[in-house]
C-alpha positions, 0 to 999 in steps of 0.5 A: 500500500502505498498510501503516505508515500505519494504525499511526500513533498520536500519542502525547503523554503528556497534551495539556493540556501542551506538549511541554517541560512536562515534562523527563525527564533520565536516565543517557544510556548510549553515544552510538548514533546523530548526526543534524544539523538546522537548529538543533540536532544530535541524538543518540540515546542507549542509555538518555538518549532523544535529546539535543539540542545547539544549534548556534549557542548551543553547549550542550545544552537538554532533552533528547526522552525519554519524556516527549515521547511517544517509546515507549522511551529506548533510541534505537538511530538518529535522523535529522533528514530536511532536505527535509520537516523531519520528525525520525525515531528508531528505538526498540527498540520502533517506528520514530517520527517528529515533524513539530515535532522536540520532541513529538507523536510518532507511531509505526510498529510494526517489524511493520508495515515488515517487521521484528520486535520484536527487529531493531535498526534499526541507521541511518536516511537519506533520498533525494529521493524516500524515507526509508531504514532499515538493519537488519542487512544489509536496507535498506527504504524508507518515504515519507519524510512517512508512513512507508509502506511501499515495498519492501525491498531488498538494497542502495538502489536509488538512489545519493543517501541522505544517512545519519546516523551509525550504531554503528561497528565497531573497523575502520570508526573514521576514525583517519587523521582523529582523529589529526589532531586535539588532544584538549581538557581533559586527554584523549588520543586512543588507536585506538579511543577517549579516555583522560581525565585521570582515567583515565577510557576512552570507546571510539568508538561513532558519528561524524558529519561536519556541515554546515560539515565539524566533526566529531561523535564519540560515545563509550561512557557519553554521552561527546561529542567535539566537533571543530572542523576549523580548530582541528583540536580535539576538545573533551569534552563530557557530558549526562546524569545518573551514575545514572537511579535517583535518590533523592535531591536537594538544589537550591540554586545548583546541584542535586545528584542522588544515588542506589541503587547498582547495577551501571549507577551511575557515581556523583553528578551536579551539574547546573546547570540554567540553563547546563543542564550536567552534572558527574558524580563517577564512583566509580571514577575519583575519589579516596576514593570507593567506589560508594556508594548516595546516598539523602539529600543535604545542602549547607552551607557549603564542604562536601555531605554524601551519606548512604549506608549505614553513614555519610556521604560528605562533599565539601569544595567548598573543597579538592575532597576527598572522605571516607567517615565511619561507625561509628568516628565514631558515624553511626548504622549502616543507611540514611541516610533524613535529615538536618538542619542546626541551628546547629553540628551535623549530625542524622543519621537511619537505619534504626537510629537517630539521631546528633547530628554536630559539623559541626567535629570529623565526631564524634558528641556524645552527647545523651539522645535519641539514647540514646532512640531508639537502633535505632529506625527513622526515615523522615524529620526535619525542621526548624522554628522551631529544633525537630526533627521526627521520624518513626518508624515508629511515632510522630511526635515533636518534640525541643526542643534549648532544653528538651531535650525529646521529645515526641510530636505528639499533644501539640503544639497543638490535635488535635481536627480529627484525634482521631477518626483518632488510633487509626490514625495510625502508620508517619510515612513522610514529612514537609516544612516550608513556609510555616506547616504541616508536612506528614506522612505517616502511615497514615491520610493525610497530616496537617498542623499551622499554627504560626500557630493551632497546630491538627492537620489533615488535609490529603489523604485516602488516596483522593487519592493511591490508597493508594499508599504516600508516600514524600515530600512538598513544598508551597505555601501552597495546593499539597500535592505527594504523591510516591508509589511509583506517580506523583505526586499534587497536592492543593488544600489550600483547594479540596478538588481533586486530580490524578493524574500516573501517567505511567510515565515517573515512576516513584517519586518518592523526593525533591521540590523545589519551585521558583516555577513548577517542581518537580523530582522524584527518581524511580526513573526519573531527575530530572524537572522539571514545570512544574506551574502549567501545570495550575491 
């Protein structure tokens, strides 16, 4: 019978990249499923794809999501198959299987095994003859190499199917094990779950024994407890971002993601990309914090600024300590859309106006320019030789802070190249300063003035990026890098060429960082990192 088979389809998002070009890293959800292989242990998340933990380098590496070809980030099983090697998944939408264990994915539709689309495979193993799946209190069996199908059953009919870990009930938790064991880093064993120092709970989800008899635990909200038998410890760890709606991003040492709050954000991420560690600040758990959207990041000094709406949350690095600045101080109400830091102060953008901030006193000082545009909506703000760059809704302006003078862009430098378009250039939606251009986005395309020839171009034509609408951009020397609400664009600038990349993994890219060989993208669908010279 070769039902299951026909349905097989590979599926890569690109084959011009490989498996890890691109790396998706969302809010994980609660730990579903845990499966042991040779060198990684995998974990299937509820919305994380599948984490992969290195088990004799003993930190966790990028994770296996969408942007490996796997249909869906809801993992609701995962087992790694010893004998063929094979790593298989069971989605909420297909049971899926890799021969490499990172990408090229293939997928068997839940019809084609006898189940549908709304069964939960619930538990995958395998015997030394077959592949077995438990859904519910029905057991099928699959050719452990194709997946086809072989029967289905009330129970297996053989004795030997070595199981990975499935969701566990309240009664099927192993406490006469876990009380045992000693909880690492403040947090305590309590029944059905771990009470962090903070007061944070994980409640038990799965548990897994390994090879060498340690003990794998997953909890709710991605928390792993890893447990050593001849320590007897349980040491927490965590993957993952606090929010998968990212919207903004600031990277310097480490990368600090932020973003819209809704009922599944937990709070703001710091991840450090090269340990490949992840710290979030959960909202309820963290003193002086309120849930909060994040949409503008800026770090400096002891101290991270997180634009919000109606103020600004300001971290002190110095003295771990968190505050909510507003109105009372005199940042400008509305959404943050940005901010600038120019020598001792703080410039502070909004849907309603703009602010200049002592980064000393927290405190507004008065400036005519604030006065001037005053409820005027503004997308972005930008940096240059000493200058502030601002764009509205309506105009493009330079504010010199010596001169104490604005002035609108069509007074800066030589605009002949772009004066036959001047008529149509409104709504500046997004700016970005690299090398000897700024870059902005306007209505009729995105345009760019040379500090080095002062002259005005155009650098990407609307149709290079569909029409859609930019929300951010990012540069080289020769690479414009346009993120939109459809995908991501990337025009050369010298040879007139463009690519698309409107994989439904990215989502809307809101925030860009650049990087030497990668660059890292804020998106409605979670942080991603491309390594995009993998395509010149």
């Amino acid at each position: 019978m070769l039902i299951g088979a026909m349905s097989n389809l590979s599926a890569q998002p690109d084959p011009r990249f490989a498996p890890m070009d691109w790396v998706q890293y969302r809010q994980t959800g609660d730990i579903t499923s845990i499966s042991e292989g040779f060198t990684y242990v995998y974990f299937g998340t509820e919305s994380g794809g599948i984490l992969r933990y290195h088990a004799f380098g003993r930190r966790f590496e990028a994770p296996i999501t969408q942007a490996q070809g796997i249909s869906s980030n809801t993992v609701t099983a995962v087992h790694f198959d010893r004998e063929t090697g094979i790593l298989w998944a069971g989605t909420d939408r297909s049971l899926e299987y890799s021969f490499n264990h990172i990408g090229d994915w293939r997928k068997i539709h839940l019809l084609d095994i006898g189940l549908d689309r709304y069964t939960r495979i619930d538990q995958i193993g395998s015997s030394k003859e077959a592949l077995w799946i438990r859904a519910g209190s029905l057991f099928i069996k699959l050719d452990r190499s194709s997946g086809i199908l072989l029967g289905m059953f009330a129970s297996p009919d053989v004795d030997d199917v070595e199981w990975s870990s499935g969701r566990l009930s309240a009664m099927d938790i192993p406490t006469h094990i876990l009380d045992t064991y000693s909880v690492m880093d403040g947090w305590l064993y309590i029944h059905d779950g771990f009470l962090g120092p903070n007061g944070k709970r994980a409640f038990i989800r799965t548990a897994h024994t390994g090879k060498f008899r340690d003990i794998w635990i997953g909890g709710s909200d991605g928390m792993i407890f890893l447990g050593d038998t001849q320590m007897k410890a349980l040491t927490p760890v965590q993957s993952g971002l606090a929010n998968s709606d990212v919207m903004s991003l600031f990277v310097r040492n480490s990368i600090w993601i932020g973003g819209r709050s809704n009922q599944d954000a937990k709070g703001i991420t710091q991840f450090f990309p090269k340990r490949h560690e992840f710290y979030p600040v959960e909202f309820d758990v963290t003193l002086n914090m309120d849930p909060q959207p994040v949409y503008e990041i800026l770090e400096m000094d002891n101290e991270v600024w997180f634009g919000g709406m109606d103020g600004v949350m300001i971290y002190n690095k110095k003295k771990d300590y968190w505050r909510f600045y507003g109105s009372e101080r005199g940042f400008p109400m509305g959404r943050v859309r940005s901010m600038v830091e120019i020598e001792d102060y703080v410039w502070v953008a909004a849907s309603r106006g703009l602010s200049r901030i002592s980064k000393k006193t927290k405190r507004l000082t008065q400036t005519e320019i604030g006065d001037k545009l005053k409820d005027v909506f503004i997308y972005d703000l930008v940096e240059a030789d000493g200058d502030l760059w601002i764009a509205t809704e309506y105009q493009l302006m330079v504010y010199s802070a010596e001169d104490n003078t604005l002035t609108n862009f069509r007074h800066v430098g030589h605009v002949s190249d772009i004066a036959e378009r001047m008529d149509g250039l409104f709504q500046f939606t997004a700016l970005a300063h690299f090398g000897n251009t700024l870059a902005a986005a306007t209505s009729f395309g995105i345009i760019g003035f040379d500090f080095k020839t002062q002259k005005w171009s155009v650098l990407a034509e609307p149709s290079k990026y569909a029409g859609s609408f930019p929300k951010s951009l990012a540069g080289t020397k020769q690479h414009l890098f346009i993120g939109t609400d459809t995908g991501l664009f990337r025009v050369d600038t010298k040879e007139d060429f463009f690519r698309s990349y409107n994989y439904p993994f990215i989502g809307q890219v809101n925030d860009m960082y650049i990087e030497k060989n990668k660059i890292w993208l804020g998106t409605t669908e979670g942080l991603i990192m491309f390594r995009w010279k993998k395509d010149l």
